[in-house]
C-alpha positions as CSV (number, residue, x, y, z in Angstrom):
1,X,-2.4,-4.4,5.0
2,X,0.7,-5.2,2.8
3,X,3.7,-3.8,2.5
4,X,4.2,-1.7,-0.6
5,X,7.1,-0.1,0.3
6,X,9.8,-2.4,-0.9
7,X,9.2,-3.3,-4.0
8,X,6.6,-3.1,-6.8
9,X,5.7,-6.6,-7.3
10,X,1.9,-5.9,-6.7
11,X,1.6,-3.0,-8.9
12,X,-0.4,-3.0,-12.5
13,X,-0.1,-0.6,-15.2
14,X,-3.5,0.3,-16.9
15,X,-2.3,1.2,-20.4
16,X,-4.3,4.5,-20.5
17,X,-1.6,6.1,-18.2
18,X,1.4,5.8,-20.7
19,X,-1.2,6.0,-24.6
20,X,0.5,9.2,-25.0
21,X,3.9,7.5,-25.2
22,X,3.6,4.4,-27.5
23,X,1.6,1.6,-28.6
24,X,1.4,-1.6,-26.9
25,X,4.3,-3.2,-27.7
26,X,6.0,-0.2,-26.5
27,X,4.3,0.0,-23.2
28,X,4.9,-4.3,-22.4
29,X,8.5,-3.5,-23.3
30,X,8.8,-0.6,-21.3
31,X,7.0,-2.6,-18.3
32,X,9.9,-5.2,-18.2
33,X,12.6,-2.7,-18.3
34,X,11.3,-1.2,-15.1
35,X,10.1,-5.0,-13.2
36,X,6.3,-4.2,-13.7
37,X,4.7,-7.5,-14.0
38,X,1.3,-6.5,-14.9
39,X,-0.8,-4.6,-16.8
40,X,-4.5,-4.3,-18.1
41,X,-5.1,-3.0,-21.9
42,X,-7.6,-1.2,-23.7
43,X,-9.3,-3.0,-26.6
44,X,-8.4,0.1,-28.8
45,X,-4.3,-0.8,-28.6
46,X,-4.7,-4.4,-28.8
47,X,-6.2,-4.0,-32.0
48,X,-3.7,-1.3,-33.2
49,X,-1.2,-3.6,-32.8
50,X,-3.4,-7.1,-33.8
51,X,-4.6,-9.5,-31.2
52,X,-2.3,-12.3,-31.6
53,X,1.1,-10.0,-31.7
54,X,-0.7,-8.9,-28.0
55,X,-1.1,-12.3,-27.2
56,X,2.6,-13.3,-28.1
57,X,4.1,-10.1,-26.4
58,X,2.4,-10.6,-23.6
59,X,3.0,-14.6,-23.3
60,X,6.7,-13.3,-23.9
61,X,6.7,-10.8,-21.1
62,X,5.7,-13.2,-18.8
63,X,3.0,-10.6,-17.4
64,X,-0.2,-10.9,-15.8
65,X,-3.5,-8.9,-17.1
66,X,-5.2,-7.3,-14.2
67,X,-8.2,-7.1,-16.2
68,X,-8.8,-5.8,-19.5
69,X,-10.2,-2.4,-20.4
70,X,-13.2,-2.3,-21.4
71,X,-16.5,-3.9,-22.1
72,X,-19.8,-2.1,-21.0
73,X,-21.7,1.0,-22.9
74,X,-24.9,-1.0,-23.0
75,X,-27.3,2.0,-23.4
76,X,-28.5,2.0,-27.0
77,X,-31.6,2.1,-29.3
78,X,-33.2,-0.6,-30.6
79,X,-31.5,-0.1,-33.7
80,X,-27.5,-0.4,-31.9
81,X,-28.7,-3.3,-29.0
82,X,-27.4,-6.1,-31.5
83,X,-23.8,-3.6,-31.8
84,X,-23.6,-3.5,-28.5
85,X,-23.9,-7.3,-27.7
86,X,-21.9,-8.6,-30.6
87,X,-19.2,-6.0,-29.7
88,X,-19.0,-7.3,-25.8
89,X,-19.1,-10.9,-26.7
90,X,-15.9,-9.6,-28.8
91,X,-14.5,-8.2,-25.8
92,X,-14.9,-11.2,-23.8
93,X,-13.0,-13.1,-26.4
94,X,-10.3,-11.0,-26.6
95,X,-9.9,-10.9,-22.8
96,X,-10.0,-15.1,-22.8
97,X,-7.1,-15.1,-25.2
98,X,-4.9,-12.2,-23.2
99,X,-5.6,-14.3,-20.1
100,X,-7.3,-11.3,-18.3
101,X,-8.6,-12.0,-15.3
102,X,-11.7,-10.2,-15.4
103,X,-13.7,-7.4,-18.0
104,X,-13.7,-4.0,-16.9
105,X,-17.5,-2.6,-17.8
106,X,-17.8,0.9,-18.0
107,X,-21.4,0.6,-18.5
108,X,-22.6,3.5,-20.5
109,X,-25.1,6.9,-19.8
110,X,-27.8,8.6,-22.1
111,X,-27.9,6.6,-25.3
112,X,-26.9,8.7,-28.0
113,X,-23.5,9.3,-26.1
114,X,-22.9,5.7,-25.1
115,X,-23.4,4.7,-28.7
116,X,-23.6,7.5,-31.6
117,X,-26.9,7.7,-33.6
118,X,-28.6,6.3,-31.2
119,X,-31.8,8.1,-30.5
120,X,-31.5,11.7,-28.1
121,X,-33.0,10.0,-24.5
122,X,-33.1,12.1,-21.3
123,X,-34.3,8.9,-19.3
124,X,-31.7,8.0,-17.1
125,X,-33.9,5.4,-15.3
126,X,-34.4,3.7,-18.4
127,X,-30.6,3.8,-19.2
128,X,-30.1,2.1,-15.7
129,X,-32.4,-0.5,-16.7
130,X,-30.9,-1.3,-19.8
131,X,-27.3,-1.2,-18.5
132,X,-28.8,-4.4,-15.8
133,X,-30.5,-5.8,-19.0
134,X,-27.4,-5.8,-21.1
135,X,-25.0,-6.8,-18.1
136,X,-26.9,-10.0,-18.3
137,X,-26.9,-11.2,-21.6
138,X,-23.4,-10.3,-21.3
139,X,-23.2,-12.7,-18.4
140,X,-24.4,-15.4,-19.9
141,X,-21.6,-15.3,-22.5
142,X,-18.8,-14.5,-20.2
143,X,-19.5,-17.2,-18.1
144,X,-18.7,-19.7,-20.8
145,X,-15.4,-18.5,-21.1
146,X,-14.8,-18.6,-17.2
147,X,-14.2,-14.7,-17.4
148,X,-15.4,-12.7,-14.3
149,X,-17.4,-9.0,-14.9
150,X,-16.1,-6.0,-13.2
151,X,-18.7,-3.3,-13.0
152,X,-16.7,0.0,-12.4
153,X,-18.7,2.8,-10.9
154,X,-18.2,6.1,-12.3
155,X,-18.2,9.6,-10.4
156,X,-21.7,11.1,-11.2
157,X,-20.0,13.8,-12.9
158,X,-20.1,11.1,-15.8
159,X,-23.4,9.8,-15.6
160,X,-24.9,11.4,-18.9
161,X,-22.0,9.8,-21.3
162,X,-20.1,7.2,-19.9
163,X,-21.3,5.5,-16.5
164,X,-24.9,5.6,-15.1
165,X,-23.6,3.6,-12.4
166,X,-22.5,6.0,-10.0
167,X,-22.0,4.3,-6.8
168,X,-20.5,1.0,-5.3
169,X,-24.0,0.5,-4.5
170,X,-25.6,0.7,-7.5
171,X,-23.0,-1.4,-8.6
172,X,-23.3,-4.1,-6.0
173,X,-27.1,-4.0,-6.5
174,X,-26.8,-5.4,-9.9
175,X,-24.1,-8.1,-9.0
176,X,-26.3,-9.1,-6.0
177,X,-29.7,-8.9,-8.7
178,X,-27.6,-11.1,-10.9
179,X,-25.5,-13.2,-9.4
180,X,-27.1,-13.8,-6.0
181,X,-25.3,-17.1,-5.0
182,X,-22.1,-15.4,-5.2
183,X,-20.4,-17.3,-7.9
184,X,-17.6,-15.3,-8.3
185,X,-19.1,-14.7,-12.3
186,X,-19.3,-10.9,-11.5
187,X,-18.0,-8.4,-8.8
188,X,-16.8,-4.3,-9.4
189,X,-13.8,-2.3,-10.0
190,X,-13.1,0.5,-7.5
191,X,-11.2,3.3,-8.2
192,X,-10.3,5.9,-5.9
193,X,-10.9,8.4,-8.8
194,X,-14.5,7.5,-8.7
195,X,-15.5,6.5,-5.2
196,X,-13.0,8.6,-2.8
197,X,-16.4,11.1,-2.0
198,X,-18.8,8.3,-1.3
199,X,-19.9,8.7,2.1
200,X,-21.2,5.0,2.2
201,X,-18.2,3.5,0.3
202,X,-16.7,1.8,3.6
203,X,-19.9,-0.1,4.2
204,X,-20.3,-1.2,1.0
205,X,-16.8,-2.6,0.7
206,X,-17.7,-4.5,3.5
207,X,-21.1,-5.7,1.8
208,X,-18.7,-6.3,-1.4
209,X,-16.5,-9.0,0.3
210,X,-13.4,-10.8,-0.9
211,X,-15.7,-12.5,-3.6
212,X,-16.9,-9.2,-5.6
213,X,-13.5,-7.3,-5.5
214,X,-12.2,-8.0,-8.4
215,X,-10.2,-5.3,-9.1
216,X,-8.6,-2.0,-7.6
217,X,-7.6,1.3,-9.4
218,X,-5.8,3.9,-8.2
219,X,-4.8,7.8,-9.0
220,X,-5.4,10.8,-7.6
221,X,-8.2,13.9,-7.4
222,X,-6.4,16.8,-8.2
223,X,-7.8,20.7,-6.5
224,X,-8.5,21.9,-8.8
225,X,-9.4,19.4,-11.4
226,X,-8.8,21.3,-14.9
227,X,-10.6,18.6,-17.1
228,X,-12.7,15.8,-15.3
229,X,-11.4,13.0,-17.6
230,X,-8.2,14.2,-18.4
231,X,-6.7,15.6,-15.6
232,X,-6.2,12.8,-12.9
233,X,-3.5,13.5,-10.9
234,X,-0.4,10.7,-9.9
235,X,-0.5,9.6,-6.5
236,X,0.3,11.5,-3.7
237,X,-0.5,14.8,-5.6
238,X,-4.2,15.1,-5.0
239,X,-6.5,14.9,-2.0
240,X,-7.4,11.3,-1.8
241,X,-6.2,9.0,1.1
242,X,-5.3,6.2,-1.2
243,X,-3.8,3.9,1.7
244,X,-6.8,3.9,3.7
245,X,-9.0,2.8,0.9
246,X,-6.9,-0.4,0.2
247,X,-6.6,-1.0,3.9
248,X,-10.7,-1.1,3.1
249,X,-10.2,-3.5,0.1
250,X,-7.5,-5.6,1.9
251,X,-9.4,-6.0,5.0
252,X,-11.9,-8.0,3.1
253,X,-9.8,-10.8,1.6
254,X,-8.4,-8.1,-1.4
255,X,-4.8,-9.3,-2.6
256,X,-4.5,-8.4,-6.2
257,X,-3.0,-5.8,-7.5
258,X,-3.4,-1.9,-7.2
259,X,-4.0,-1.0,-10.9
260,X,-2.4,2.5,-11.4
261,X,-4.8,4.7,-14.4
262,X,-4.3,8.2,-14.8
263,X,-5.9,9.8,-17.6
264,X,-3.7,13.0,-17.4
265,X,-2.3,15.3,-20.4
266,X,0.1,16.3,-18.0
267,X,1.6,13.4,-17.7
268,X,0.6,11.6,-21.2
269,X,3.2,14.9,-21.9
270,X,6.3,13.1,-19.9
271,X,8.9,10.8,-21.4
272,X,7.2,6.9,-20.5
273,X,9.9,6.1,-18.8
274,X,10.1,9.4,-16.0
275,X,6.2,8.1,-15.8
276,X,7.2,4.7,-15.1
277,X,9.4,5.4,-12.8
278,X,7.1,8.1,-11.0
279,X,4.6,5.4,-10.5
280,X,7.1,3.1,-9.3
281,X,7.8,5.5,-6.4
282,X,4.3,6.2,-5.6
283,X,3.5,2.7,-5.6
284,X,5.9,2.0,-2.9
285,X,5.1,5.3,-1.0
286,X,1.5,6.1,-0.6
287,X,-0.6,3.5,-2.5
């Protein structure tokens, strides 16, 4: 496993961690002030700020993108399925001209949470199917832009309205349905947030391999948890053993970076630069 404890040359920021704080342009300035050399955006601060400024301050930056946040919410009616594919097709060309190196997919739940006025469903089956349905029309498209898909499980406390895709498993099941040769066109994010409980999550790193790891998140699960989307805890302050996942990840070929995301009001609440530095420490210390 590598050495983190040096220096923070491996570590990503996922923009969601500092929103609170400022826009983009804010966060890639902040990110070279402190020798971070990565990040991965959400598609809702790119545009805020415009593609092409992104594009520029990130060329100027001289960072890598981890991945970009997010494509996915597939589940929809009939009347939303052309929304849904137009608007990940836009996704996949704004992550070709950021130079991401894969698409996060959070892939969606019950319809009419995934995308508004869609029909009330209770079907979750049916969801599932449409999320493999959608994940391959989406495929198609990525692939022409030589950008890889990274299905990101979600804890099953999220199921109904963001991620019926629950387990690296499930996750793995639709790469391997999809993409059976292995080509490297789709794989899954794991983060520790999501998959800490899972008592099968060792094996299935191992069926995952170097080729389907495309990316690797990290936070912590905080006891207790006072909101389950917005109060992830920074590492080291929760219950998860986050070095003995990566020693997981890294034991199959993993050497990207560990993405730190933490959807917290606590610390969306701190001065960027105290969370910057924070994550800095952690980084080196128990990631």
């Amino acid at each position: 496993m590598r050495d983190f404890s040096n220096d923070h040359r491996w570590l990503s920021l996922n923009t969601a961690t500092v929103r609170k704080q400022g826009d983009l342009i804010d966060i890639i300035d902040a990110c070279a002030r402190h020798g971070i050399r990565a990040i991965d955006p959400w598609r809702d601060q790119v545009a805020h700020v415009g593609l092409d400024r992104a594009v520029r301050a990130v060329k100027d930056a001289g960072l890598d993108l981890s991945g970009y946040c997010r494509g996915g919410m597939f589940t929809a009616d009939g009347a939303h399925r052309s929304e849904v594919r137009d608007d990940n097709r836009r996704a996949v060309d704004e992550a070709a001209a950021l130079g991401a190196a894969c698409i996060v997919l959070v892939v969606g739940g019950l319809p009419q949470y995934s995308r508004p006025g869609s029909a009330v469903s209770k079907d979750i089956a049916a969801a599932r199917n449409q999320v493999h349905d959608g994940i391959a029309e989406m495929l198609d498209y990525a692939k022409q832009a030589k950008l890889p898909l990274a299905i990101e499980p979600l804890h099953p406390a999220y199921a109904a309205d963001r991620a019926c895709v629950n387990t690296t498993r499930q996750a793995l099941d639709i790469c391997d349905a999809l993409d059976p040769g292995r080509s490297c066109a789709i794989g899954v994010a794991l983060d520790v947030y999501h998959i800490w409980w899972d008592p099968e999550l060792t094996g299935q790193i191992v069926r995952a391999g170097k080729d389907r790891l495309l990316a690797f998140h990290v936070c912590d699960w905080l006891v207790p948890t006072k909101d389950i989307l917005n109060d992830r805890g920074m590492m080291g302050d929760g219950v998860i053993d986050i070095k003995s996942v990566r020693a997981m990840v890294e034991a199959q070929g993993f050497a990207g970076y560990s993405e730190i995301e933490i959807f917290s009001n606590d610390w969306w609440g701190r001065p960027l630069d105290e969370v910057l530095r924070t994550c800095i420490e952690r980084h080196r210390t128990v990631v």
